[in-house]
C-alpha positions as a Markdown table, in Angstrom:
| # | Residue | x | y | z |
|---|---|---|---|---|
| 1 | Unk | 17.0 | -3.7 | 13.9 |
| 2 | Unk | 13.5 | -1.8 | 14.3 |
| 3 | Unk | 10.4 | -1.7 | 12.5 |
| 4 | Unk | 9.0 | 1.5 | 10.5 |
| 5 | Unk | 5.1 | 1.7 | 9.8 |
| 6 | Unk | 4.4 | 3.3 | 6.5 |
| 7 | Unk | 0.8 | 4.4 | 5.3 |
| 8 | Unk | 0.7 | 4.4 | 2.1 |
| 9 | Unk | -1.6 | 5.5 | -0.7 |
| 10 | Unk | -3.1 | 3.5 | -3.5 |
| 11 | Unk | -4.9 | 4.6 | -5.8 |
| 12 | Unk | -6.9 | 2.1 | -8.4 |
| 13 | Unk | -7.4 | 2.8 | -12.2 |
| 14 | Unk | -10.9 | 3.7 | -11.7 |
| 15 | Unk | -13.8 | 3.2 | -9.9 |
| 16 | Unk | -14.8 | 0.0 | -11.5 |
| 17 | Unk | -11.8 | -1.8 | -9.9 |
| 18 | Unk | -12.4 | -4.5 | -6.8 |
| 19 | Unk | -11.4 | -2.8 | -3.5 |
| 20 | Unk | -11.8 | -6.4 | -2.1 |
| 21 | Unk | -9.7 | -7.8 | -4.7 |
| 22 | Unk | -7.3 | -5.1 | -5.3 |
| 23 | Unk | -6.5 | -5.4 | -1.5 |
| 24 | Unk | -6.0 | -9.4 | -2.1 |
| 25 | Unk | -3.6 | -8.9 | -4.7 |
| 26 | Unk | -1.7 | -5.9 | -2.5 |
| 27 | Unk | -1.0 | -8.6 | 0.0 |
| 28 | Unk | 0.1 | -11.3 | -2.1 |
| 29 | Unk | 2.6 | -8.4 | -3.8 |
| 30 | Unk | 4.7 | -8.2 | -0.5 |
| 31 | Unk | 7.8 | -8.7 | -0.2 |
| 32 | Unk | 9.7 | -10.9 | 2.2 |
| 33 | Unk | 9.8 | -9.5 | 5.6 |
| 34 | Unk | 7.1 | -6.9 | 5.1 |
| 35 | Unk | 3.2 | -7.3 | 6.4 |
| 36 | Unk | 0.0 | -5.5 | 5.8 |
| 37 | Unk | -1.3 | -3.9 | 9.2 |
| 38 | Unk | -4.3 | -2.7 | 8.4 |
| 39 | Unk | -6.0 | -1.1 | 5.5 |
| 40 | Unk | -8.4 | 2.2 | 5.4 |
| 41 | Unk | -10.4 | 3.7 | 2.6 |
| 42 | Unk | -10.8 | 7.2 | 1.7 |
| 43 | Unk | -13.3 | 9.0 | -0.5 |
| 44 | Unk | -11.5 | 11.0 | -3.3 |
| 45 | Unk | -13.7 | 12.1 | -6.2 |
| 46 | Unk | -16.5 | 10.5 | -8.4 |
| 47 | Unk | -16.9 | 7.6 | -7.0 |
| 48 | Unk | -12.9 | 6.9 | -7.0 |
| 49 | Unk | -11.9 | 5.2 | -3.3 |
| 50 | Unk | -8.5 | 5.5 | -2.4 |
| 51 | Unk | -6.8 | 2.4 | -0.3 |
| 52 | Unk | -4.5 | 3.1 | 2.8 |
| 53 | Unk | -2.8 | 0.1 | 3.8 |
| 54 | Unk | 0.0 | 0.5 | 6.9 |
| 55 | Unk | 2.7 | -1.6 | 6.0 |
| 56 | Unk | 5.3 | -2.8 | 8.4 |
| 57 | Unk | 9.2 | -3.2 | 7.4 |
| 58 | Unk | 12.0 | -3.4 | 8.8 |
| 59 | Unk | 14.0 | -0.5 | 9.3 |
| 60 | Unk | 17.3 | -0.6 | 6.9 |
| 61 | Unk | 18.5 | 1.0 | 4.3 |
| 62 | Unk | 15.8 | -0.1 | 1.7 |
| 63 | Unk | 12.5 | 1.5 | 3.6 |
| 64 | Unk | 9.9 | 1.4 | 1.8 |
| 65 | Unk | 11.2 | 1.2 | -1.7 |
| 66 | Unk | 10.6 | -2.7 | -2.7 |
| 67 | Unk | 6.7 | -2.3 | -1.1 |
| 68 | Unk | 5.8 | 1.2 | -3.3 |
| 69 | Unk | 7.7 | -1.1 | -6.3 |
| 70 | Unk | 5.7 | -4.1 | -5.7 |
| 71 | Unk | 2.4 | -2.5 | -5.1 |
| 72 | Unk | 3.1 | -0.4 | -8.4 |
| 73 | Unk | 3.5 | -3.9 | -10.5 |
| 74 | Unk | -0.3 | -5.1 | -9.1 |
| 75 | Unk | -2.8 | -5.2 | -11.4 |
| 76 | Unk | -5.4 | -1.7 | -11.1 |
| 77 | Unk | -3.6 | 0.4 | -9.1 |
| 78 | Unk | -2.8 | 3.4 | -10.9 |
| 79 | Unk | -0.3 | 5.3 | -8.6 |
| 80 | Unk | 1.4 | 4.8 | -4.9 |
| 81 | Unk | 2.8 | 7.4 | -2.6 |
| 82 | Unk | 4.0 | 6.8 | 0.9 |
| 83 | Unk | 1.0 | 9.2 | 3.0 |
| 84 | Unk | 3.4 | 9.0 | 6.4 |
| 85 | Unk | 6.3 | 7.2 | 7.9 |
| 86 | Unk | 6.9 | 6.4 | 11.7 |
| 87 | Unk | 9.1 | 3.9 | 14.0 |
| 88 | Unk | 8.0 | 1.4 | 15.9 |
């Protein structure tokens, strides 16, 4: 079975929220079998910094479902959309 690399797009509640922390918590949401390869930050708007972490699954029928659902559930984000999806 392969690996896909997703980038995907995190955006916290506001700009108060920990980008340290908030990228703590996003790796302690995993779940089994996926890993964190990376994160990068992106200015949006008024102050607000948007978090791109590449996440690393395995390649079956689930994708990247149970990552954007687990990354949802952590505290401060606000929203989460898969930015790009490749093989490994």
């Amino acid at each position: 079975m392969g690996k896909v690399a997703a980038k995907i797009k995190v955006m916290p509640q506001s700009p108060d929220v920990d980008l340290d922390a908030l990228q703590e918590r996003l790796e302690q949401s995993l779940p089994e079998g996926a890993k964190i390869n990376g994160f990068e930050r992106d200015d949006v708007a008024f102050g607000l910094v948007a978090l791109f972490p590449t996440v690393v699954v395995p390649d079956d029928s689930g994708g990247t479902d149970a990552v954007e659902e687990s990354f949802a559930e952590v505290e401060g984000v606000e929203s989460v959309d898969v930015d790009s999806v490749g093989r490994l």
